[in-house]
C-alpha positions as CSV (number, residue, x, y, z in Angstrom):
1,X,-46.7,27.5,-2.0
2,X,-43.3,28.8,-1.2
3,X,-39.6,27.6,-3.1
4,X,-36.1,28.3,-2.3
5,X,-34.0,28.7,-5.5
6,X,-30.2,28.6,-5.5
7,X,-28.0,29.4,-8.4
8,X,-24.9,28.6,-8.7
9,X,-22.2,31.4,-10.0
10,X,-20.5,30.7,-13.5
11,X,-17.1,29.8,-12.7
12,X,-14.3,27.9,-14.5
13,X,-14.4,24.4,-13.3
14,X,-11.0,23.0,-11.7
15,X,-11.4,18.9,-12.3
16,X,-9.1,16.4,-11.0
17,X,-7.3,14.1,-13.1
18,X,-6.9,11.5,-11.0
19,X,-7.6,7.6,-12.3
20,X,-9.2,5.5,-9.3
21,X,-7.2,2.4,-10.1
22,X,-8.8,-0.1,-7.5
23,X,-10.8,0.0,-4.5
24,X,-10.0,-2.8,-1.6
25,X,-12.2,-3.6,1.4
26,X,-9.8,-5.5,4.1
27,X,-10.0,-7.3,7.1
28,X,-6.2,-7.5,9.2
29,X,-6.4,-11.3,10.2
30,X,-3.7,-13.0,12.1
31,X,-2.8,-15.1,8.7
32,X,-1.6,-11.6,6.7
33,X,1.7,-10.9,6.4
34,X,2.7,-8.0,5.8
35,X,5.7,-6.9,3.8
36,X,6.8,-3.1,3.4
37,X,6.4,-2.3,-0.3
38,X,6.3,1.0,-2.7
39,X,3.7,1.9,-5.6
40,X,4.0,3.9,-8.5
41,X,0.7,5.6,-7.3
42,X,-1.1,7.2,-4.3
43,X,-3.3,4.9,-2.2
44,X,-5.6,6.3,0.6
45,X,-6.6,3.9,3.3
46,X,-10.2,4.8,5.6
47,X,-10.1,2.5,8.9
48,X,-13.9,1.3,9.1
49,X,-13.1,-0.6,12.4
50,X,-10.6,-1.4,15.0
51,X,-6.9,0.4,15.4
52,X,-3.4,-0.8,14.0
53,X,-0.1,0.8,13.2
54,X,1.4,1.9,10.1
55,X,4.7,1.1,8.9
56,X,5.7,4.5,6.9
57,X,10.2,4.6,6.0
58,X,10.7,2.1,9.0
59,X,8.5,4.3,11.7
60,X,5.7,3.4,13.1
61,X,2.5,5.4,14.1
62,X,-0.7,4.5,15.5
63,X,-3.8,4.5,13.8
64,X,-7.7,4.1,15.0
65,X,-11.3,4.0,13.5
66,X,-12.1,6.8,11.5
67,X,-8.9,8.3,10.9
68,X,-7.7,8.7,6.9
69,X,-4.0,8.1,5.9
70,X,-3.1,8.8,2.7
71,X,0.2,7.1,1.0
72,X,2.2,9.7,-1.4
73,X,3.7,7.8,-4.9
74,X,7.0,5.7,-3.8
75,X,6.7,5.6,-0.4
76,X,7.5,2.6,1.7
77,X,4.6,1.1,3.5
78,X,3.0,-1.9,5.4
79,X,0.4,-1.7,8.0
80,X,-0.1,-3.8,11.2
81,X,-3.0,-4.5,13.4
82,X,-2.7,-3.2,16.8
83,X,-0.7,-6.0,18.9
84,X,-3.0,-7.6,21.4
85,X,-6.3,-6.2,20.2
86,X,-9.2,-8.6,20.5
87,X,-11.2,-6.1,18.1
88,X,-10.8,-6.9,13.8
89,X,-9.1,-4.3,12.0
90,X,-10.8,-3.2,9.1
91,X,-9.9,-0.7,6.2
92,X,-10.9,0.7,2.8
93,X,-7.7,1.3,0.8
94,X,-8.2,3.5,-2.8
95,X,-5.3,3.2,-5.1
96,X,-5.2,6.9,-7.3
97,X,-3.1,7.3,-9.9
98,X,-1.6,10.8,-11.2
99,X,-1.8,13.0,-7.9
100,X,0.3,13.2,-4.6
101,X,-1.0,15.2,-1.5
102,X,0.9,18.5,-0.4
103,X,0.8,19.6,3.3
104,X,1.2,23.5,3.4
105,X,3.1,23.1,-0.1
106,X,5.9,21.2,1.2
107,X,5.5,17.4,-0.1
108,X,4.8,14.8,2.8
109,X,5.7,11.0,2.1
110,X,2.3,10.5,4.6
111,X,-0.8,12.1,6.1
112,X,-3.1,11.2,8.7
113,X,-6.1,12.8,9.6
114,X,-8.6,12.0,12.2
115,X,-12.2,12.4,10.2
116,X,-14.4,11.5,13.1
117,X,-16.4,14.5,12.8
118,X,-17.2,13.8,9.1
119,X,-17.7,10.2,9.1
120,X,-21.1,9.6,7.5
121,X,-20.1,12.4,5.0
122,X,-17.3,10.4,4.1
123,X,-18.7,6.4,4.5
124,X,-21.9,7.4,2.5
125,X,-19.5,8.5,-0.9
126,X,-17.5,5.3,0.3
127,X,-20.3,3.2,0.1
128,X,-21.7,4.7,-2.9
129,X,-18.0,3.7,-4.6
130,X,-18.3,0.2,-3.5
131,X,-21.9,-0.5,-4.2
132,X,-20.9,0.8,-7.8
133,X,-17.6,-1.2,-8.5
134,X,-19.3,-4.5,-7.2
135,X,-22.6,-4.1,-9.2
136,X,-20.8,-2.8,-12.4
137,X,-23.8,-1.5,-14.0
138,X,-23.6,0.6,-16.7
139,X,-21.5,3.4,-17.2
140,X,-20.2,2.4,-13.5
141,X,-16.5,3.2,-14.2
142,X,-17.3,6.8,-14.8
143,X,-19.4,7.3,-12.0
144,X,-16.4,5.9,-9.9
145,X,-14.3,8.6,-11.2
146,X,-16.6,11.5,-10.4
147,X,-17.4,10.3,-7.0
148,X,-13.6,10.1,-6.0
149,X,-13.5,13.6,-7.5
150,X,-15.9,14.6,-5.0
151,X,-14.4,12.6,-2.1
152,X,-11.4,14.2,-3.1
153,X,-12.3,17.3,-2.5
154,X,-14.3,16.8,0.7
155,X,-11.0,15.3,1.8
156,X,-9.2,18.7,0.9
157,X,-12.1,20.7,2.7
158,X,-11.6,18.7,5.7
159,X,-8.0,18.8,5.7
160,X,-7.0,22.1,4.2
161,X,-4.4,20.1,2.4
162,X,-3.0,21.3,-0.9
163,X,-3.7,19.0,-3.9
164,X,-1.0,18.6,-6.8
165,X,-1.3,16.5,-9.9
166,X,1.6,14.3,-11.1
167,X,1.7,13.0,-14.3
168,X,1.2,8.8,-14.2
169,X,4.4,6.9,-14.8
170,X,3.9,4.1,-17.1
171,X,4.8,0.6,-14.9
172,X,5.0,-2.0,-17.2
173,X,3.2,-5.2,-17.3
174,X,6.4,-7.0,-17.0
175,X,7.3,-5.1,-13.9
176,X,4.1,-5.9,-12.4
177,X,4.4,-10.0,-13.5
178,X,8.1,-10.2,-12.0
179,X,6.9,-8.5,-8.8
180,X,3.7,-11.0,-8.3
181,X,6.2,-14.0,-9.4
182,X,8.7,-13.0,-6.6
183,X,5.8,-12.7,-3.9
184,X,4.4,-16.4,-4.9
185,X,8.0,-18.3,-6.1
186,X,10.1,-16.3,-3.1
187,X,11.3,-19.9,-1.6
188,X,12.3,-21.0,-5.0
189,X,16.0,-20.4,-6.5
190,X,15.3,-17.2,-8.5
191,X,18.1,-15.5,-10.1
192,X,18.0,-12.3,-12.4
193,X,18.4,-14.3,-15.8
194,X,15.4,-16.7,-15.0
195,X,13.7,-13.3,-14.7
196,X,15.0,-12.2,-18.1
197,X,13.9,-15.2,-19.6
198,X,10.6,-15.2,-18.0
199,X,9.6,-11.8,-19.8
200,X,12.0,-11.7,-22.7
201,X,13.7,-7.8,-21.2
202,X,17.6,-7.4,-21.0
203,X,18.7,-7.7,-17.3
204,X,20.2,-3.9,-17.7
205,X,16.3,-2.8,-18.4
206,X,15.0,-5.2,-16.1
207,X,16.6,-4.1,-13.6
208,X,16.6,-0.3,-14.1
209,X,12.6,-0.8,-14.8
210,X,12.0,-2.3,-11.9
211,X,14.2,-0.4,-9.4
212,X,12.2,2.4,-10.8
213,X,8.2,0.7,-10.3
214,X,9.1,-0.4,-6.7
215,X,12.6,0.7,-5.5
216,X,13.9,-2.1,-5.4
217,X,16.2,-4.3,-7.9
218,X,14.7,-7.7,-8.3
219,X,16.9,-9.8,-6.6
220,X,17.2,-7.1,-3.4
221,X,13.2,-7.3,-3.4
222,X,13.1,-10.9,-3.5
223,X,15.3,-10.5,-0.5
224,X,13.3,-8.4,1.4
225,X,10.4,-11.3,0.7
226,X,11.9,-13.7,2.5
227,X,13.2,-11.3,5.6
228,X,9.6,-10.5,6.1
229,X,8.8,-13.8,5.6
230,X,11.9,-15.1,7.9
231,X,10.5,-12.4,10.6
232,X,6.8,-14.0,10.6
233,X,8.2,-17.4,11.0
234,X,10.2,-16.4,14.2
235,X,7.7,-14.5,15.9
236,X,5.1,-16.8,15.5
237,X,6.4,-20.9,15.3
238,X,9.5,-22.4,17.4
239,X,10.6,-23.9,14.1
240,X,14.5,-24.4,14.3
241,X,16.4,-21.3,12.3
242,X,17.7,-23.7,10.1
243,X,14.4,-25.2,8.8
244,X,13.0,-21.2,8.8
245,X,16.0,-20.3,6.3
246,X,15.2,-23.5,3.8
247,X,11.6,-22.8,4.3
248,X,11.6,-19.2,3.1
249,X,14.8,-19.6,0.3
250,X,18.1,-19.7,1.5
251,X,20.2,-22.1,0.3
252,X,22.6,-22.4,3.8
253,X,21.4,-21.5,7.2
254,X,25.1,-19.1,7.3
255,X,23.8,-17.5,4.6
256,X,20.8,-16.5,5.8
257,X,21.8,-15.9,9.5
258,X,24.4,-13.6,7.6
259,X,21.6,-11.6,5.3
260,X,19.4,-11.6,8.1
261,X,22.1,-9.4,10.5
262,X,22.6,-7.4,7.4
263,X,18.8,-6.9,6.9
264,X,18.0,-6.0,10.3
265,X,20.7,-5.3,12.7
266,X,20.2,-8.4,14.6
267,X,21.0,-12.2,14.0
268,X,17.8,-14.1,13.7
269,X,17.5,-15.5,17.4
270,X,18.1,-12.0,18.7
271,X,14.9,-11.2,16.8
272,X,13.0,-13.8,18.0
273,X,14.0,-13.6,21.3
274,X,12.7,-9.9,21.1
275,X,9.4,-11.0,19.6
């Protein structure tokens, strides 16, 4: 009989207190809009399948299967699948609270790494994550926390990247209501006192709150809303402007054609024209 023992030397142990807040599998369809947004907290997105573009402070930059992009605190983001691709664009997206990455200790709103040589490293503690959050056994959300500890640092041994711990702002439940209100009511007449009414805050703390959790004021992010919806409508129906601008909010089609130029540089049949 012959055994191989190997001990491990007493060192201090280094954790990572991180919080995995969710875990999303996705599937880019042609019925997802997608609208350029902030969080409060870092989110790491795995493409399982297929290649798209992401949207990262109004540049874009191609992405494929197996690469890793992770998504610093307050950074503006959408992704996109890749524009005539017959394949499905899929992803895993992690949303981690209380770290941002470093590159060579300078920060970096972005990173992207190409982890093809460590895929079934990195899709086996994946899998392991998902299996757990959709089975909840026992004592699930704790093994959740340790294996994105570990995936953590495989992802630093992969990418020599530098990891620094932030401490977790508190986002308020309000914040997070008025936010998921907008994105539903956007085509509705919302003004910043029917949102002060709605969660009983003073418009000065509303707003300052809210500017803060996605850097945006409320009524400038209910704007954005309906540009990305506007833009989704022209690129993809022959709807007159006029019924694009009551259908997404605006109470004038002047108003909106004026917004719209404002918004993006170009009046809304320029853009559809260039769609």
């Amino acid at each position: 009989m012959s055994s191989l023992n190997y001990r491990l030397k007493k060192t201090e142990l280094k954790r990572i207190d991180a919080r995995l807040l969710y875990i999303t599998e996705s599937t880019f369809g042609p019925d997802w809009l997608s609208i350029p947004h902030t969080h409060h907290f870092a989110e790491l997105f795995f493409i399982t399948k297929g290649k798209g573009q992401f949207m990262i402070d109004n540049e874009l930059y191609d992405i494929k299967k197996n690469d890793l992009i992770v998504i610093n605190p307050n950074v503006l983001h959408t992704e996109y699948a890749a524009k005539g691709s017959q394949d499905s664009f899929e992803y895993v997206v992690f949303g981690v609270n209380g770290l941002q990455f470093l590159d060579e200790s300078a920060f970096q709103t972005f990173l992207i790494y190409d982890f093809k040589n460590q895929r079934e490293l990195i899709m086996n503690y994946i899998q392991l994550l998902l299996n757990e959050v959709k089975m909840k056994d026992e004592n699930f959300t704790s093994i959740c926390q340790n294996l994105l500890e570990a995936l953590l640092l495989l992802i630093l041994r992969g990418t020599k990247v530098d990891l620094k711990i932030e401490p977790s702002k508190k986002i308020t439940q309000e914040c997070r209501f008025i936010e998921q209100y907008i994105s539903t009511h956007y085509r509705e007449d919302i003004t910043l006192e029917d949102l002060s009414n709605l969660t009983y805050l003073n418009k000065y703390y509303l707003v300052h709150s809210f500017k803060e959790y996605t850097g945006y004021s409320p009524i400038n992010f209910l704007i954005n809303v309906r540009i990305q919806e506007a833009k989704h409508l022209l690129s993809t129906t022959d709807y007159p402007i006029s019924k694009i601008a009551m259908q997404v909010g605006f109470s004038s089609h002047s108003y909106f054609c004026q917004i719209f130029k404002k918004e993006t540089g170009q009046s809304p049949l320029q853009y559809r024209k260039m769609s």
